[in-house]
C-alpha positions in Angstrom: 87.6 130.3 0.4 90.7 131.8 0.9 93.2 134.0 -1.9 95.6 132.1 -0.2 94.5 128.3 -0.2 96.4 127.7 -4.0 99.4 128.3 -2.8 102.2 125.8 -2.2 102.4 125.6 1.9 106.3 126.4 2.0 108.0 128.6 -0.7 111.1 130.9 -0.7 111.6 134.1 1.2 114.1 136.2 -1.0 116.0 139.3 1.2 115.1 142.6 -0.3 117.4 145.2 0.5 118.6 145.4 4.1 116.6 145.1 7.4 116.0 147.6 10.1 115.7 146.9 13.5 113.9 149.4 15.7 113.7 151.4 19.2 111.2 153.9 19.5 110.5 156.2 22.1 112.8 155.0 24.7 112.2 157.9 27.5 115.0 158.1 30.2 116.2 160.6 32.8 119.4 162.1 31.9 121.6 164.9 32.9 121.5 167.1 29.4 121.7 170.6 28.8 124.2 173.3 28.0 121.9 176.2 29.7 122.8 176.6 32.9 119.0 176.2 34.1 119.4 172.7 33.0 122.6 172.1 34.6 122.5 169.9 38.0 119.2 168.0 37.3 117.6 165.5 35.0 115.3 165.8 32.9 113.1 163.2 30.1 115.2 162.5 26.9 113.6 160.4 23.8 115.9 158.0 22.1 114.5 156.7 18.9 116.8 154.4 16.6 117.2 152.6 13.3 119.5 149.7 12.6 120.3 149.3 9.4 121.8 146.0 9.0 124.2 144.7 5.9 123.0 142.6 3.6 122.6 139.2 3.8 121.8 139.4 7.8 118.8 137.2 7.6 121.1 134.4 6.5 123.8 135.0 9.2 121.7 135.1 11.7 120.2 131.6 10.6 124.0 129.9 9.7 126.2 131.8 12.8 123.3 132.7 15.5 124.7 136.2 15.8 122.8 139.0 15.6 122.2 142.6 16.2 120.4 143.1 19.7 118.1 146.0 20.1 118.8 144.8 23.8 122.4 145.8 23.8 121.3 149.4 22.6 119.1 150.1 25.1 121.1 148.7 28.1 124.2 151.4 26.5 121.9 153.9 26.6 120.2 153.3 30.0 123.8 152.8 31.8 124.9 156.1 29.8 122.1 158.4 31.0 122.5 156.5 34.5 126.0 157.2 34.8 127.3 158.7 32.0 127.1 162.2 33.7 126.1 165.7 32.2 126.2 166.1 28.6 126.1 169.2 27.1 124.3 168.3 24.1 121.9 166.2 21.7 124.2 166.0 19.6 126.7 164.2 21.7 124.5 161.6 23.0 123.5 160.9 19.3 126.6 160.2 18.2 128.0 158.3 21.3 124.2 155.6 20.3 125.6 155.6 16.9 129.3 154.8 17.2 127.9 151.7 19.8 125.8 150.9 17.1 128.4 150.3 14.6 130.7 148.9 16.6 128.6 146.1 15.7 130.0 144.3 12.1 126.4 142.9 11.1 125.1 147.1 11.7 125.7 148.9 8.3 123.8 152.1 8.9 122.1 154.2 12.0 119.8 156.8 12.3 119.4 157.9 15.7 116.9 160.8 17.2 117.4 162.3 20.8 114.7 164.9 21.6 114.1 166.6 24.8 110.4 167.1 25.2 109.6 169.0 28.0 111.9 171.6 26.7 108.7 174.3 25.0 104.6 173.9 26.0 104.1 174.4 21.9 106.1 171.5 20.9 106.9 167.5 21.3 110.4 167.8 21.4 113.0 169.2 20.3 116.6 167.8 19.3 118.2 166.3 16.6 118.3 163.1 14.0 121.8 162.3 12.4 122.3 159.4 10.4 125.7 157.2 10.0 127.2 155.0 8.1 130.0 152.3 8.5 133.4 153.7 6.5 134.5 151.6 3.9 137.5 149.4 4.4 
């Protein structure tokens, strides 16, 4: 017999804290480097993300039927690395993934990682993490 057969078959969820919605290891091609041997080609970059959302979301989504869509954040990324160009830096495709992100009201907070990891033998990747938060109004 199951722990679970004495209780009542529908009972109330209550929201703890905020929910995060999740990309992990998105790999792209992307023209990225400030070394000039990395200049003029593409090369793998690893987008992982965390979507914070504000509180309450669980019940907006059920009342208005809008949502944040880990959808939308991949298609930004995967038109920016297709035609976004050369960017210098890790850092600047991390914040360009986290100002999309919050231009989303129901997106409170971001953390975003962009590594590059064919960059040394020794290691996974290398890059940067930076998390970001919504100013208050």
């Amino acid at each position: 017999m199951s722990v679970h057969s004495d209780l009542p078959l529908k009972y109330e969820l209550i929201e703890e804290g905020c929910d995060t919605i999740l990309i992990d290891g998105l790999l792209l091609p992307t023209e990225i480097g400030i070394l000039d041997s990395e200049k003029g080609r593409r090369q793998t970059v690893r987008f992982d993300v965390e979507i914070g959302t504000i509180p309450g979301y669980r019940r907006i989504v059920r009342e208005k039927g809008t949502f944040v869509s880990y959808a939308d954040t991949v298609a930004f990324i995967q038109e920016k690395a297709a035609s976004g160009g050369h960017i210098d830096l890790v850092e600047d495709w991390a914040e360009a993934v986290a100002e999309f992100v919050l231009s989303n009201p129901l997106a409170e907070r971001v953390t975003v990682k962009v590594t590059k990891p064919e960059i040394f033998d020794e290691a996974q990747g290398v890059g940067i993490r930076i998390s970001r938060r919504r100013a208050e109004a």
